[in-house]
N, C-alpha and C positions, 0 to 999 in steps of 0.2 A: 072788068071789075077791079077796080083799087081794092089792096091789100092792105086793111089795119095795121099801123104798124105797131102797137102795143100789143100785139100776137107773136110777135117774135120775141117774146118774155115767156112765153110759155114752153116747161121743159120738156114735152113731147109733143109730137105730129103722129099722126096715124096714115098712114101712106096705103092705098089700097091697090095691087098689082092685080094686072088675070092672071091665072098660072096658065105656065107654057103647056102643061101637060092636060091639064083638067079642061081648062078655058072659065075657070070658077075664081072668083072674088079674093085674093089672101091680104088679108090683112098686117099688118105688123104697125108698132110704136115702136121711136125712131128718136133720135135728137136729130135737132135739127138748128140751120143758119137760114133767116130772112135777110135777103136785100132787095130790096120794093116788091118786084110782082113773080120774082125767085126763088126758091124756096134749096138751098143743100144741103146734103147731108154724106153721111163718110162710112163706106163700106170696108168694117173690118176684114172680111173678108172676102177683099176685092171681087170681082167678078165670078166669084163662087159662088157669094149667094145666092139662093133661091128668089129672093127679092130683087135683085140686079141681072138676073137671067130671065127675070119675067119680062122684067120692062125690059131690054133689049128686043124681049123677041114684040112684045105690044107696049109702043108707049105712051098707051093712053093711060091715066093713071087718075086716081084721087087723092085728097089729102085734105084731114079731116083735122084742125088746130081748133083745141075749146071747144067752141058750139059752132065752127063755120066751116063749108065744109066745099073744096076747090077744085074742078078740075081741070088738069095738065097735062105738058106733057115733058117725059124725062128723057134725061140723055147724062150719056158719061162725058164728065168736063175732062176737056182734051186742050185749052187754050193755057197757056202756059200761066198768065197775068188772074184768070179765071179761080182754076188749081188755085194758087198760092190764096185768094179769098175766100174762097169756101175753107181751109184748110184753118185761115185768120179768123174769120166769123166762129167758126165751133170749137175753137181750142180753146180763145176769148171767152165766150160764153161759158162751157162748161170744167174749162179746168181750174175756176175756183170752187166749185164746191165740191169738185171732185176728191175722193180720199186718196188715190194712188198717184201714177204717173202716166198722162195721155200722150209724151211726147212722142212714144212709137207708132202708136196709133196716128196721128194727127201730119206722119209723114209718112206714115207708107199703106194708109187704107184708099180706097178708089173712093174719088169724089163724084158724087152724084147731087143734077142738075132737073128740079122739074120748073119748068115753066110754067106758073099757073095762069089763064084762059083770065 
């Protein structure tokens, strides 16, 4: 299924993990970077979160952008060329409307990669 790409204007995704412990549905909204049938996004708190320890342990995932809704599967970007795009895509995107400063975030939070199906 080709990805819309006027959806990638949209300022949240809703990413739906299993949890590791439950094996039940958790939801969270998310910003997020589209590139074609890719989907990333940047974990403040790298590998801690509960959202990035879901998917590690299952990464079958969904992701719900407007009214369409995708499934994938995620994984932590580890390719160096990768990294630096995801990192481009969402700093782009959102640090103009942002009020503060994303530059710490946008270098040192874990990039996450779902592959959408």
């Amino acid at each position: 299924m080709a990805v819309d790409p006027s959806l990638a204007s949209e300022s949240y995704c809703y990413l739906t993990t299993t949890g590791r412990m439950s094996g039940e549905p958790r939801e969270i909204e998310i910003w997020f970077g589209l590139d074609g049938d890719t989907l990333y996004m940047l974990s403040g708190g790298r590998d801690r979160s509960d959202w990035v320890k879901n998917l590690i342990r299952e990464p079958k995932v969904r992701v719900r952008i407007a009214d369409r809704t995708f499934a994938g599967h995620a994984r932590i970007v580890s390719a160096e060329d990768e990294d630096a795009r995801a990192r481009h895509l969402l700093l782009e995107k959102y640090s103009p409307g942002y009020g503060g400063d994303l530059s710490e975030w946008g270098q040192t939070a874990l990039p996450v990669a779902v592959d959408l199906d």
